[in-house]
N, C-alpha and C positions, 0 to 999 in steps of 0.2 A: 085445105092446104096441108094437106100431110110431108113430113119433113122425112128424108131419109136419113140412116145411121151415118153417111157423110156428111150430109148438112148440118146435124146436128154436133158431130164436132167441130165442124167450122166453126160454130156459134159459140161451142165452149172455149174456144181458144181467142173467138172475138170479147165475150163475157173475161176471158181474164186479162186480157191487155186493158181493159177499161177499167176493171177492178184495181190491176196493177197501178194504173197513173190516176189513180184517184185517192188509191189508199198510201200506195209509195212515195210517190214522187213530188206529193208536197215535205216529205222529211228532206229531200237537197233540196229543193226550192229555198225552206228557210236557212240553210245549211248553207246558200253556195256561196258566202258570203267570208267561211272560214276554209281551213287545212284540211285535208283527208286528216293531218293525226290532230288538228285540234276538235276533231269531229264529236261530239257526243253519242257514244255506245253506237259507233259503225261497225263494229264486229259483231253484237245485239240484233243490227239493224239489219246487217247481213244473213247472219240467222235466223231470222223472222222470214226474210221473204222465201228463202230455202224452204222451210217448213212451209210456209202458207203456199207453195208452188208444189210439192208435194202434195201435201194433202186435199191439195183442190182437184189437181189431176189425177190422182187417186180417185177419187171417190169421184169425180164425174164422169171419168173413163168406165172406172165400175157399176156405175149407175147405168150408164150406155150400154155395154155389154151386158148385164140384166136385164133390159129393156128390151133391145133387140138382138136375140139370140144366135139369129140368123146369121152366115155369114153370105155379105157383100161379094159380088164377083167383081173383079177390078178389068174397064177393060180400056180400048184407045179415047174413047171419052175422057173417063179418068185423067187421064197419061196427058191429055191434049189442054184439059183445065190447068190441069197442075202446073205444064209446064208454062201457059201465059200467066198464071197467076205470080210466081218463079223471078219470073221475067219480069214482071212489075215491080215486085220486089227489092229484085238486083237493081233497076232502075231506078227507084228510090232512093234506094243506099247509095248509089255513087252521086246521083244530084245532092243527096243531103250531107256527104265528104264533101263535097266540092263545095257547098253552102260554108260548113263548119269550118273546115280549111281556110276560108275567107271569111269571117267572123275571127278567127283567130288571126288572124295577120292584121285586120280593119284596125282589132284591139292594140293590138300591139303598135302599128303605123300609129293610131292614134295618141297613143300614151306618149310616145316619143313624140311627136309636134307641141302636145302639152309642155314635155320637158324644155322645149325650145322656148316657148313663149315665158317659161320661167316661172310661172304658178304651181307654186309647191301643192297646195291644198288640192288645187285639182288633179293634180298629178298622181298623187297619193291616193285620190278615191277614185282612178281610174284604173280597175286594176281589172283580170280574170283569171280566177283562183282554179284551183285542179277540181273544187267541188263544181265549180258551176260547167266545166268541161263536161264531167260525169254526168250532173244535172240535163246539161244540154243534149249528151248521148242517148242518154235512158229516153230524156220525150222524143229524139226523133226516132229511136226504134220501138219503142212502144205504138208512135202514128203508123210506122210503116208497117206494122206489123197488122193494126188494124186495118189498115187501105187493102193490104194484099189479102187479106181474110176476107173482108167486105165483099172485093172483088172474084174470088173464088167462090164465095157463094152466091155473089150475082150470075156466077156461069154456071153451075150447077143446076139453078133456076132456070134459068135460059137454054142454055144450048141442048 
């Protein structure tokens, strides 16, 4: 099962979205609970993933082009994967807008019937902060980005 210089960056970019929501995204998990500015060291946190996003890509792109030196001829194969894969994609992301869209208004409808029923305490812990929005974004583009990778290189294999 020999892997082509495509396949194998499909794989680097699936290795890093898994990398990404394993090593990132539990910091907003515990996080979603406060402010973007009550954040502890979100600018830090920021430039962390900058650098670890760089230098991943760097050096596994560059590994790959020492590896195989060869250059790939791209042709309507290519063109025909990319663009179902694309399309999976885009089709993700607007199912998972229209998801969040509606989690954010459920939140909100709900909080206000809270306030009707006149229980303060619940009231008050029924909240959704700007971190757990961001939280919520980052894991549904992190999934999707794995789905449409997975999916690219199960056609690549295939077709």
């Amino acid at each position: 099962m020999a892997l082509s210089k495509k396949e194998i960056s499909i794989l680097i970019e699936i290795v890093f979205s898994i990398v990404f929501a394993f090593i990132f995204l539990p910091y907003f998990y515990e996080n979603q609970d406060n402010n973007l500015i009550l954040m502890d060291d979100l600018i830090g946190k920021i430039i962390e993933i900058l650098i670890f996003t760089v230098i991943y890509f760097s050096v596994a792109y560059s590994l790959l082009e020492f590896v195989f030196k060869k250059k790939e001829t791209k042709d309507e194969r290519d063109d025909m994967i990319n663009s179902k894969s694309y399309k999976l994609g885009y089709l993700l992301y607007e199912f998972s807008l229209f998801i969040f869209i509606g989690y954010v208004c459920s939140k909100f409808q709900n909080k206000e019937l809270l306030n009707l029923t006149g229980n303060q305490e619940l009231y008050n812990g029924f909240n959704i902060t700007d971190v757990g929005i961001v939280f919520l974004i980052l894991m549904l583009l992190a999934f999707i980005s794995i789905v449409k990778s997975l999916y690219q290189f199960y056609l690549y294999r295939t077709v």
